[in-house]
C-alpha positions as CSV (number, residue, x, y, z in Angstrom):
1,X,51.7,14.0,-13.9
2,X,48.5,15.6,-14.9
3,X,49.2,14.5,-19.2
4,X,50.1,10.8,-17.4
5,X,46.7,10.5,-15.3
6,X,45.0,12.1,-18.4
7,X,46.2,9.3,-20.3
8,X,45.2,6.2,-18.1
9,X,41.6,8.1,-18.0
10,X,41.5,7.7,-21.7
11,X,42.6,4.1,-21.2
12,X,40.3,3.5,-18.8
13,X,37.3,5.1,-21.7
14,X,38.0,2.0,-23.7
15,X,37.8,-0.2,-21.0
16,X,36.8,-0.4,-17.9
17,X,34.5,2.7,-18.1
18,X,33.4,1.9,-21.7
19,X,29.7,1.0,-22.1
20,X,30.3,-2.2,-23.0
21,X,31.9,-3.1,-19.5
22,X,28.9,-3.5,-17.2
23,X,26.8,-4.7,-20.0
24,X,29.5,-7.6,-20.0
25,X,29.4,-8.3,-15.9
26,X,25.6,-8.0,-16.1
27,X,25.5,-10.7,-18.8
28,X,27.6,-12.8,-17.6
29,X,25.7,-12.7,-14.1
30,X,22.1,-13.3,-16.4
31,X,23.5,-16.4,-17.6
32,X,24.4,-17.8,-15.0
33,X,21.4,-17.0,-13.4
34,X,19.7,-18.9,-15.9
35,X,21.6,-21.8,-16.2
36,X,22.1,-22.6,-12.8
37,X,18.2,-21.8,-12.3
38,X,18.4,-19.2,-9.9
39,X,20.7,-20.3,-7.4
40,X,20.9,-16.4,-5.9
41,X,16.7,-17.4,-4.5
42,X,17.2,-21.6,-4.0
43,X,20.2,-21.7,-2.7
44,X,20.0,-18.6,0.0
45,X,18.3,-19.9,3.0
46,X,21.1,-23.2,2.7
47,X,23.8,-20.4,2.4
48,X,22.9,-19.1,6.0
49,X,22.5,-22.2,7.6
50,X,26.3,-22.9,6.3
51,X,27.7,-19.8,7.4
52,X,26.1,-20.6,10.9
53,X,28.1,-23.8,10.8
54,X,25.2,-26.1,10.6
55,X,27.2,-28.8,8.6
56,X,31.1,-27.9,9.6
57,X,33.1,-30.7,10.4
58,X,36.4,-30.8,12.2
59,X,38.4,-32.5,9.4
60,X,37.4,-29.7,6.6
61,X,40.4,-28.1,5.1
62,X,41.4,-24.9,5.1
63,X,42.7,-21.7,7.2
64,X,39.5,-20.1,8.1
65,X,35.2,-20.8,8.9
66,X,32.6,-19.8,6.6
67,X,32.1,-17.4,8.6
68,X,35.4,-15.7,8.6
69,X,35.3,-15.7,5.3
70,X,32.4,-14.0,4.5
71,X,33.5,-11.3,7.0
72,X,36.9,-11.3,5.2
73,X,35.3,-11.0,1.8
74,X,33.0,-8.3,3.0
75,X,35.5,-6.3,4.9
76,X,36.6,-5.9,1.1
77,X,33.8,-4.6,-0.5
78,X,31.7,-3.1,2.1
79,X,33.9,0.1,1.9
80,X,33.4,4.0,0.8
81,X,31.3,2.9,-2.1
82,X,28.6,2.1,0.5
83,X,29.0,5.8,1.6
84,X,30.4,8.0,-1.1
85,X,29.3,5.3,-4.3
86,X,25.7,5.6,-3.5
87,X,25.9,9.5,-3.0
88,X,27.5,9.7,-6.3
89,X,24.7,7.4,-8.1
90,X,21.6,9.5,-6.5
91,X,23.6,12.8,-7.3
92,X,24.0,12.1,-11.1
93,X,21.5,9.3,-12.0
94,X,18.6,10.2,-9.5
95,X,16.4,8.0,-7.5
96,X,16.2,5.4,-10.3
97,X,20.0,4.3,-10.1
98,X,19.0,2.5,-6.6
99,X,17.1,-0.2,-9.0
100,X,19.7,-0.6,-11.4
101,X,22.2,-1.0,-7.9
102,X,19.8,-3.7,-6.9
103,X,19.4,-5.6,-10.3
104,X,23.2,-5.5,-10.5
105,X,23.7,-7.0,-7.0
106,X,20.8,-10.0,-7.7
107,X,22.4,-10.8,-10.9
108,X,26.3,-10.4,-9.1
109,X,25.2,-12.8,-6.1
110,X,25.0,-15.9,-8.7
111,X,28.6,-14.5,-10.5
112,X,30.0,-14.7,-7.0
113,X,29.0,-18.3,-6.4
114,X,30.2,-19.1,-9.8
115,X,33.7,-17.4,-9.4
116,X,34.3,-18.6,-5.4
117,X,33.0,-22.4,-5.8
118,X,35.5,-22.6,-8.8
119,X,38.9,-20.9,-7.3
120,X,37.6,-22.6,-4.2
121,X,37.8,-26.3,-5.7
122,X,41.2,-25.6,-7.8
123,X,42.7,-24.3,-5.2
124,X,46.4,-25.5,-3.6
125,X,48.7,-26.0,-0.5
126,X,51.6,-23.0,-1.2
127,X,54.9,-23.7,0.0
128,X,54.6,-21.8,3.3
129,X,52.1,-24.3,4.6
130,X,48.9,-21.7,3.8
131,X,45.9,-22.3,1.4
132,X,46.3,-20.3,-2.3
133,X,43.3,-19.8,-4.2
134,X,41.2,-17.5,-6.9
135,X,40.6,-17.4,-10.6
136,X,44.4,-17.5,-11.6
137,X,44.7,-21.2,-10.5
138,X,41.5,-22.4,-11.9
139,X,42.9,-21.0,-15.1
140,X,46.4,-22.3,-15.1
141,X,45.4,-25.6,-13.4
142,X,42.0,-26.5,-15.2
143,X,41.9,-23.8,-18.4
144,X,45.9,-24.4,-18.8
145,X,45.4,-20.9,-19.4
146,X,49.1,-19.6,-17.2
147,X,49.3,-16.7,-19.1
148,X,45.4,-15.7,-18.4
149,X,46.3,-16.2,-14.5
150,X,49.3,-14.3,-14.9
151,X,47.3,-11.1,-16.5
152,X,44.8,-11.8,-13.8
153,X,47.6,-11.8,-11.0
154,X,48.6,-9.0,-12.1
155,X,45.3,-6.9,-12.0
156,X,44.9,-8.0,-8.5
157,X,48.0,-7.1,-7.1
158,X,47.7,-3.2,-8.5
159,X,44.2,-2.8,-7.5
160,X,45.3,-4.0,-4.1
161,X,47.2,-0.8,-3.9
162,X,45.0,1.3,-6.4
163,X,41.6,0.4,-4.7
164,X,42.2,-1.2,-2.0
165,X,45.0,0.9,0.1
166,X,45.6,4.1,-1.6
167,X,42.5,5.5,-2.2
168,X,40.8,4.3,1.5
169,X,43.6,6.0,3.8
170,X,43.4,9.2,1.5
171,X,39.7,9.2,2.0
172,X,40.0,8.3,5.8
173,X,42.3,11.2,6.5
174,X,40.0,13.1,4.6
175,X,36.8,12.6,6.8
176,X,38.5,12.8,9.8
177,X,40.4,15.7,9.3
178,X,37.1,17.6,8.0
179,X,35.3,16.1,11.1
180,X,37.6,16.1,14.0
181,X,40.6,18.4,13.0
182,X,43.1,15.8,12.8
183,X,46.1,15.8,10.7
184,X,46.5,14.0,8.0
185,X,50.2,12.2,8.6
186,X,48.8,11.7,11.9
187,X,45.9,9.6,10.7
188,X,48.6,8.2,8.7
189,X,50.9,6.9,10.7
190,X,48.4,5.6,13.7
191,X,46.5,3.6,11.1
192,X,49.6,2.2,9.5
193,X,50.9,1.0,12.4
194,X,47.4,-1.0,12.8
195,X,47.5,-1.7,9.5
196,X,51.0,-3.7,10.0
197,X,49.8,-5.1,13.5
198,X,46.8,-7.1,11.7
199,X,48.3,-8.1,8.0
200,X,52.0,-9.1,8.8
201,X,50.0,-12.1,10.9
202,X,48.7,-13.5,8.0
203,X,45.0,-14.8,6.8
204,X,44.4,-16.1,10.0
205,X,44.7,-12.9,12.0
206,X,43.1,-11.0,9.5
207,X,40.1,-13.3,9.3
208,X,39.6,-12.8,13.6
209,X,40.2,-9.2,13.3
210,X,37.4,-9.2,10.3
211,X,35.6,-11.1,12.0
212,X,34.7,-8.9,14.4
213,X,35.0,-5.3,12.6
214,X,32.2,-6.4,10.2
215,X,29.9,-7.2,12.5
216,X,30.1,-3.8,14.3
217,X,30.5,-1.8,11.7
218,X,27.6,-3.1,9.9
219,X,24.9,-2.8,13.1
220,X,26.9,0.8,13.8
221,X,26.3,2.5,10.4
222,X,23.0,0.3,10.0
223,X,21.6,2.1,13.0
224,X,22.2,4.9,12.6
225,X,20.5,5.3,8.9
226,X,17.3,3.1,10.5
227,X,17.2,6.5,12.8
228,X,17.8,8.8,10.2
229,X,15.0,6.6,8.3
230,X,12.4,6.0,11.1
231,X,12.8,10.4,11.5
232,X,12.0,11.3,8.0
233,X,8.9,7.9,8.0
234,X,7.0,10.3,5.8
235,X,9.3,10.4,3.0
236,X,9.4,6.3,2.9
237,X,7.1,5.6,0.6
238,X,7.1,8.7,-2.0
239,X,10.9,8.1,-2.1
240,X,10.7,5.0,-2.9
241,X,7.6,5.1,-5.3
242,X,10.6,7.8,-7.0
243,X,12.8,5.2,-7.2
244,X,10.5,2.8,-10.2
245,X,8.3,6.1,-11.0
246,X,11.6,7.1,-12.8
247,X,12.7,4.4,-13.9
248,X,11.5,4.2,-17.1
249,X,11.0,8.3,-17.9
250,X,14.4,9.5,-16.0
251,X,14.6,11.8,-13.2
252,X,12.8,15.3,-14.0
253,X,14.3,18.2,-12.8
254,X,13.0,19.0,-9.0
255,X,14.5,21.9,-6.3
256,X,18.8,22.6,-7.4
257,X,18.6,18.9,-9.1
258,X,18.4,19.7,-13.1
259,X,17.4,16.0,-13.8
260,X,18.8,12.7,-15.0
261,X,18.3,10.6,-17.9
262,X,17.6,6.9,-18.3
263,X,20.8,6.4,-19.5
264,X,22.5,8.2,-16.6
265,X,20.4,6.4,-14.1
266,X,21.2,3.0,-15.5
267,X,25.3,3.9,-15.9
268,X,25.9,5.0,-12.4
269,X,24.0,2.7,-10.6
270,X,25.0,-0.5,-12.2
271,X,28.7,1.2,-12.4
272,X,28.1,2.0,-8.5
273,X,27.1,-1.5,-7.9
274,X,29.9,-3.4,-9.1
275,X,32.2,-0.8,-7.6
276,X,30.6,-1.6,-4.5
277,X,30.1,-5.5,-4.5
278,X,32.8,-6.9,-6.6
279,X,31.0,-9.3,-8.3
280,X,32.7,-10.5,-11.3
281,X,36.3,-9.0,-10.5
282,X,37.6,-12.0,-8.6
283,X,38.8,-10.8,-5.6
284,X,36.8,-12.1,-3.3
285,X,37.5,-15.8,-4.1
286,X,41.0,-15.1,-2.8
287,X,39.1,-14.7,0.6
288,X,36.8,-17.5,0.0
289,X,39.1,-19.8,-0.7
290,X,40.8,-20.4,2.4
291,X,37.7,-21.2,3.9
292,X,37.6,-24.6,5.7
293,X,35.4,-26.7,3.4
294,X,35.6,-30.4,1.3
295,X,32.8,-29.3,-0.4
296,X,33.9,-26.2,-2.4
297,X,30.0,-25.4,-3.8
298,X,29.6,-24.8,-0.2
299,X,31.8,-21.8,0.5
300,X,30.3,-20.5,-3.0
301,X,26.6,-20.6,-1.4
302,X,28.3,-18.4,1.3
303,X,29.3,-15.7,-1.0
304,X,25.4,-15.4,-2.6
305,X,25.2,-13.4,0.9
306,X,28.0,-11.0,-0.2
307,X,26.1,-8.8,-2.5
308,X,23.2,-9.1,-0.8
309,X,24.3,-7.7,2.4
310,X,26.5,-5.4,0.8
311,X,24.8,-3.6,-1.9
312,X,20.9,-4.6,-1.2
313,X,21.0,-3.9,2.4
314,X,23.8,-1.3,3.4
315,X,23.6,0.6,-0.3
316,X,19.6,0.3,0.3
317,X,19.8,1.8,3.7
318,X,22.3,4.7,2.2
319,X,20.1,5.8,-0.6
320,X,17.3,5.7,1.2
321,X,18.7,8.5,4.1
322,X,19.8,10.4,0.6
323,X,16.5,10.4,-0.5
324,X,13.8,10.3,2.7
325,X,16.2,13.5,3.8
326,X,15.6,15.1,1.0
327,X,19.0,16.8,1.1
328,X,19.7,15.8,-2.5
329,X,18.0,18.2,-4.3
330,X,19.5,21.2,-1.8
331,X,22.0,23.4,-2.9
332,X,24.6,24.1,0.4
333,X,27.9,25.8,1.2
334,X,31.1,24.0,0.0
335,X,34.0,23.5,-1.7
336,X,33.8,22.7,-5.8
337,X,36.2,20.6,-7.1
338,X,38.1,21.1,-10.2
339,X,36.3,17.5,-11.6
340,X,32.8,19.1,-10.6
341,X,32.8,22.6,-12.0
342,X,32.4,23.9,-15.7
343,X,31.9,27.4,-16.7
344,X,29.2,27.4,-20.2
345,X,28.9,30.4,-22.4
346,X,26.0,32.5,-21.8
347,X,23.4,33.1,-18.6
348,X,21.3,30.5,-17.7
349,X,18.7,30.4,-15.1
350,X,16.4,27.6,-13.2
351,X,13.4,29.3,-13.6
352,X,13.1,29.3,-16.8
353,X,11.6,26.0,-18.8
354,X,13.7,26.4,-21.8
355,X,16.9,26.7,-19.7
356,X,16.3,24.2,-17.9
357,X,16.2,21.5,-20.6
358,X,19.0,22.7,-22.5
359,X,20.9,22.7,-19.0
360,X,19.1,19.2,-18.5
361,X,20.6,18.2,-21.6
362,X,24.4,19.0,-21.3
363,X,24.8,17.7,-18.2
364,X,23.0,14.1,-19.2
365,X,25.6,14.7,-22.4
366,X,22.7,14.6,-24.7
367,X,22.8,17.0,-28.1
368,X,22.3,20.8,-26.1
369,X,22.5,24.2,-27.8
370,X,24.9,25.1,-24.3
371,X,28.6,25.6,-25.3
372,X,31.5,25.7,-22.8
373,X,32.9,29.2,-21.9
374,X,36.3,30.1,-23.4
375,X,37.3,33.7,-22.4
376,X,39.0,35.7,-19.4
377,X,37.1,36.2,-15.9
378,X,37.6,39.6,-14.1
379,X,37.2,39.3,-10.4
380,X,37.1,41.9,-7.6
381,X,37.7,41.2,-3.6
382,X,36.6,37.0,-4.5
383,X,33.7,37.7,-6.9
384,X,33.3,37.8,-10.6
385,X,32.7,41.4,-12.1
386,X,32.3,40.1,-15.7
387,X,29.6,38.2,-17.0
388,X,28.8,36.4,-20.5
389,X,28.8,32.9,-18.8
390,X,27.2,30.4,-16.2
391,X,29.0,28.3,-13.7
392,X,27.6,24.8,-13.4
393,X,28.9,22.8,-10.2
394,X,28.2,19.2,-8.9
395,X,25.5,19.5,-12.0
396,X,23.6,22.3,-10.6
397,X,23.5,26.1,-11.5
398,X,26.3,27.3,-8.8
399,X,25.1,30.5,-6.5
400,X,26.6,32.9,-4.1
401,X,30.4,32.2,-5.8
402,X,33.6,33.5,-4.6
403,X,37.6,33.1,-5.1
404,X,40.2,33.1,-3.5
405,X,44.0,31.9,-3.5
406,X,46.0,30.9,-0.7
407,X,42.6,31.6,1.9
408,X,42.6,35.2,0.5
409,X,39.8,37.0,-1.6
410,X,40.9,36.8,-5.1
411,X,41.7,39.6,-7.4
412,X,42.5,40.2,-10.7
413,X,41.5,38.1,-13.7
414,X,41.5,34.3,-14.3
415,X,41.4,32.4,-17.5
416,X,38.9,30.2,-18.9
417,X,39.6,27.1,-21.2
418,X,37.1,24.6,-22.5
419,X,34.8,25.5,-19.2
420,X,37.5,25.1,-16.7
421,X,39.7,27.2,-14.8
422,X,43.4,27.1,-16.6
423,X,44.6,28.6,-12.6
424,X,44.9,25.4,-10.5
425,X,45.7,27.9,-7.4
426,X,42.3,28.8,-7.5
427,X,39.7,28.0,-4.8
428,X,36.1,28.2,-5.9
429,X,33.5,28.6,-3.3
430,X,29.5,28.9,-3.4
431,X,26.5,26.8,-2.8
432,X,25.3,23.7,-5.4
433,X,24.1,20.2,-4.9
434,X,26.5,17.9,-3.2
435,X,27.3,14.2,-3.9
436,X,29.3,11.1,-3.0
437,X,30.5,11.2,1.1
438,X,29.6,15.2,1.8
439,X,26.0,14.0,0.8
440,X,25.8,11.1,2.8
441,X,27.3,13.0,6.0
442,X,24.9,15.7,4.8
443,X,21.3,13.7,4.7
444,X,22.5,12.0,8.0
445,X,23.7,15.4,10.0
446,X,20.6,17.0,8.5
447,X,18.1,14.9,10.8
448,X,17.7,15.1,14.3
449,X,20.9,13.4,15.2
450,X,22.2,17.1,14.0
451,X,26.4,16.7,14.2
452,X,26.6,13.0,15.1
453,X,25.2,12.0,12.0
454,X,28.7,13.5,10.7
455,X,30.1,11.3,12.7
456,X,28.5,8.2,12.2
457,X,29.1,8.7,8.5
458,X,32.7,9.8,9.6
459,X,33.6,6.5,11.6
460,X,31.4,4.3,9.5
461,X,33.9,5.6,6.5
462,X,37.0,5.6,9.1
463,X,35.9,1.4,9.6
464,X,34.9,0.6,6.0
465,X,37.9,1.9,4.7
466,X,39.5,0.6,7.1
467,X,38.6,-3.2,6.7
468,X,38.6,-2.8,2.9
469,X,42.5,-2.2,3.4
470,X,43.0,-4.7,5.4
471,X,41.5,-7.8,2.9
472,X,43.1,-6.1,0.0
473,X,46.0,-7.0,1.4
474,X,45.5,-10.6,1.7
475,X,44.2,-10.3,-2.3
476,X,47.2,-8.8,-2.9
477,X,49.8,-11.1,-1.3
478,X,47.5,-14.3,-2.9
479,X,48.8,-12.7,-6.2
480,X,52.2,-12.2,-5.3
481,X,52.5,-15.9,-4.0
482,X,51.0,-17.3,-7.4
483,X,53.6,-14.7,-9.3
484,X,57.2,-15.0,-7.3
485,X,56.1,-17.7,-4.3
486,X,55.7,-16.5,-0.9
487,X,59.5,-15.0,-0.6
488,X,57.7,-11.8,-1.9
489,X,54.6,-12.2,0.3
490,X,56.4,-10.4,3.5
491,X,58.1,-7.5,0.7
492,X,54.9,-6.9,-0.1
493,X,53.1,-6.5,2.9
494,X,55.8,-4.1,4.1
495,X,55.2,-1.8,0.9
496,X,51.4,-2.2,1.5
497,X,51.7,-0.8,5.1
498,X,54.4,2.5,3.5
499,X,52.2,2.8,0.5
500,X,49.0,2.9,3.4
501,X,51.2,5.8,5.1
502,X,52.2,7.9,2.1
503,X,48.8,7.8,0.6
504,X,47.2,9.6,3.9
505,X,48.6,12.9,2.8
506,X,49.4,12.2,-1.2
507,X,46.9,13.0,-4.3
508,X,45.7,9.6,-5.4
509,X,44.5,10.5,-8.6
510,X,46.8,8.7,-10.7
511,X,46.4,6.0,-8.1
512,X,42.6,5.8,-8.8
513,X,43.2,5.9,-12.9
514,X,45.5,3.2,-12.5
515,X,43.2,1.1,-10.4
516,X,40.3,1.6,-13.0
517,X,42.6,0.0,-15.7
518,X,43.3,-3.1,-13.6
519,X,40.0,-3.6,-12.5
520,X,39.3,-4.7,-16.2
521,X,42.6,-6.5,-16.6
522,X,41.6,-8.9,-13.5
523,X,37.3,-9.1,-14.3
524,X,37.9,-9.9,-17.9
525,X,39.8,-12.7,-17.6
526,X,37.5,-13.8,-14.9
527,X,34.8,-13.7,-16.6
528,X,36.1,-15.4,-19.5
529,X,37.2,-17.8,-17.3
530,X,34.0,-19.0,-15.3
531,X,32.5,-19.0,-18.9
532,X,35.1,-21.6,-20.4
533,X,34.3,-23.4,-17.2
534,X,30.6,-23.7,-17.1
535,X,29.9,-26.9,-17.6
536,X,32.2,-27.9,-14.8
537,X,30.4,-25.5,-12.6
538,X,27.0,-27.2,-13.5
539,X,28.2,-30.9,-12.8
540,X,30.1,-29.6,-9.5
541,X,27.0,-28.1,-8.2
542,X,25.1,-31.5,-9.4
543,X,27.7,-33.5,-7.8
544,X,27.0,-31.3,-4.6
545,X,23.8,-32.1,-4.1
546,X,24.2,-35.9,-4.1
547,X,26.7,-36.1,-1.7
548,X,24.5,-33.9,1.0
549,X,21.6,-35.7,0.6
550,X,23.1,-38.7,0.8
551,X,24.8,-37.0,4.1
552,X,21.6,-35.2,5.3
553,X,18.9,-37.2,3.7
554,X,16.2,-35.6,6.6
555,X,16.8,-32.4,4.5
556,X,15.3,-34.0,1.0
């Protein structure tokens, strides 16, 4: 298993995680941004007045309102890269990724009223009676591209399980079992059953149930961080003067945080952006296209909100507890994983300047004279007796460390390869920074909401996850229906609700590898499509513009 998820990870280094990837999305997004002339900032007050249903009319086509839609679309990407994304971005690239989130998401609101006006206009009737639409039927039906739809189809319908189901149970279970004590297959089973209750009904259940989860969720875990926020009102300003101050110099090195370059900054907060907002993958169309519209450039001005809401205001909010806390650069009791720890040869300290810029230097994987520890560890009742080496964990010097096996002090010796442990038994204990969700929960238990900031950031993750699950569903059964025709749709939704189960007390590792592989194999033809296409965007939106005014001409 381990050689297998080893090899999609390489995979994945050549696509979806290869440098060239986000400077592709982002490109893509700057085009369009140009040649539509900013439609992200002209188009955005229209967008609102749509979604309130200023112009609906009872003849439009289609399964579900604006408004449903954009709560089904958001339900899909307002998940745990709102809460454990934006953790992981300030952990590793510093204050400075926050910009590079918000740049992605301005530049993503115009790719997603590119990518939703076009699936939204080619979209059909399906034999069942329900609407069908996203990227693969623009591309078979306009680009006469089946086999690009087919590859497209195909990324959808694994990222349904590999980002979209697997993954946000495991993590679910996760929280709540480190929160409240509950098992895992519990969790499981209650969650699945809900899971079933919603998506067997169809887009136009899941669109009331959305709906309404959205909206609560949002103003719950919005809250919340405004309290967290308003408590720390000293730290507002300096943390965000932090956030351009390093922008162009990198993060320096500041409490148990040992820095981040430019280059890190700019990779995890545009890769934590996308993650987050979807913009450019083609998976919110699905959603969008069901909506009740004759005018497809309409339901694309509603998706401009999508990103905006999703990564400027709820990722905003996030980072901004992360940093006004100040909890980021604070070294606390916990876990390491096997992903975050690696042992280097030699003692290294914090306190000193030198050391500190070689460490600064390995961990932003720039040329350092630091070489990871090969060799044998001897340790005595849970701590190490030998030395000749320095633990680094969550990219901070590791203090106060202990093992153990099975819950019991470790002894004996324990073997070192390449910087990691070669003993998977092994539990390694100490303090060192935190990142992704045990931050979050960390910067909002931290303030004077003391233990129910662990929970908000528990049941804010417990109803992100939650909705994300349920509108990857409908993404994935959209796929199905374009591949087989909707005698699979049911199949499907059935192994959607076990896979939801199993996944609650499973490792999802080779889930997540997987998933970053078909997140490429889905954006990629996307993108290549709404290119091939853009001169038919252009003329739609033209065409657009006649007909309301000619509707509405008191709005000229």
């Amino acid at each position: 298993m381990e050689s297998l998820n080893n090899f999609f990870v390489m995979l994945d280094g050549y696509m979806g995680s290869a440098p060239y990837f986000p400077i592709l999305l982002l490109g893509v997004g700057f085009f369009f941004t140009l040649y539509l002339g900013f439609p992200q900032i002209r188009f955005f007050k229209h967008a609102i007045k749509i979604v309130k249903g200023t112009y609906d009319k009872e003849t439009d086509p289609g399964d579900t309102t604006h408004f449903q839609a954009l709560t089904t679309a958001l339900s899909g990407t307002v998940g745990t890269g709102n809460i454990a994304g934006v953790g992981l971005a300030v952990a590793v690239g510093g204050p400075a990724a926050l910009f590079w989130m918000w740049a992605t998401a301005f530049l993503g609101m115009t790719t997603k009223f590119v990518e939703v006006t076009l699936s939204h206009k080619y979209r059909i009737k399906a034999d069942d009676g329900s609407i069908a639409g996203g990227p693969m039927y623009f591309m078979e039906r306009k680009l006469n591209m089946k086999w690009l739809a087919v590859l497209f189809s195909i990324g959808i319908l694994i990222s349904s399980f590999g980002a979209g189901n697997m993954p946000q149970i495991n993590s679910i279970a996760s929280g709540l079992y480190d929160t409240f004590g509950i098992d895992h297959i519990v969790t499981g089973a209650v969650l699945a059953v809900l899971l079933a209750m919603v998506i067997l009904g169809g887009i136009k259940r899941i669109a009331k149930i959305t709906e309404k989860i959205v909206p609560f969720m949002a103003f719950f875990y919005v809250f919340g961080a405004l309290a967290v926020i308003v408590a720390n009102y000293q730290n507002i300003i300096p943390s965000f003067y932090s956030i351009f101050s390093d922008l162009f110099s990198g993060s320096a090195a500041t409490g148990g945080f040992l820095g981040a370059s430019i280059s890190m900054a700019w990779s995890k907060g545009v890769g934590r952006g996308l993650f987050s907002n979807e913009a450019g993958q083609g998976s919110a169309p699905i959603a969008h296209a069901a909506a009740k519209a004759d005018e497809p450039v309409s339901e694309g001005m509603v998706s401009i909100l999508e990103p905006f809401v999703d990564t400027i205001i709820i990722c905003t909010l996030t980072g901004m507890v992360i940093l006004s806390s100040g909890v980021w650069t604070n070294k606390y009791e916990n876990n390491f994983q096997g992903s975050d720890i690696r042992y280097v040869a030699s003692q290294y300290t914090e306190t000193d300047q030198q050391d500190r810029l070689q460490l600064f230097k390995f961990i932003n994987k720039q040329e350092s004279t630091i070489k990871t520890y090969d060799g044998i560890i001897s340790v005595k009742e849970g701590e190490a007796v030998s030395g000749g080496f320095t633990l680094i964990a969550s990219r901070s010097l590791a203090e106060d460390v202990h093992y153990t096996r099975n819950d019991q002090l470790f002894n004996g010796e324990l073997n070192v390869q390449d910087g990691k442990l070669t003993d998977n038994e092994i539990q390694v204990h100490g303090k060192s920074l935190l990142h992704s969700v045990p931050l979050t929960a960390k910067a909002f238990s931290e303030s004077f909401l003391g233990d129910w900031g662990t929970y908000i950031v528990s049941i804010g993750l417990l109803l992100f996850a939650f909705s994300t699950a349920i509108a990857w569903s409908y993404y994935g059964d959209r796929a199905v229906t374009y591949l087989v025709g909707s005698r699979g749709v049911m199949p499907y939704r059935i192994l959607y609700v076990l896979g939801f189960f199993f996944a609650s007390f499973a490792d999802t590792t080779l889930i997540w590898s997987i998933s970053a592989i078909s997140i490429f194999l889905s954006t990629v033809p996307n993108l290549l499509g709404i290119i091939l296409l853009k001169s038919d965007m252009k003329q739609t939106v033209a065409d657009y513009w006649v007909q309301f005014h000619r509707e509405h001409p008191e709005e000229r």
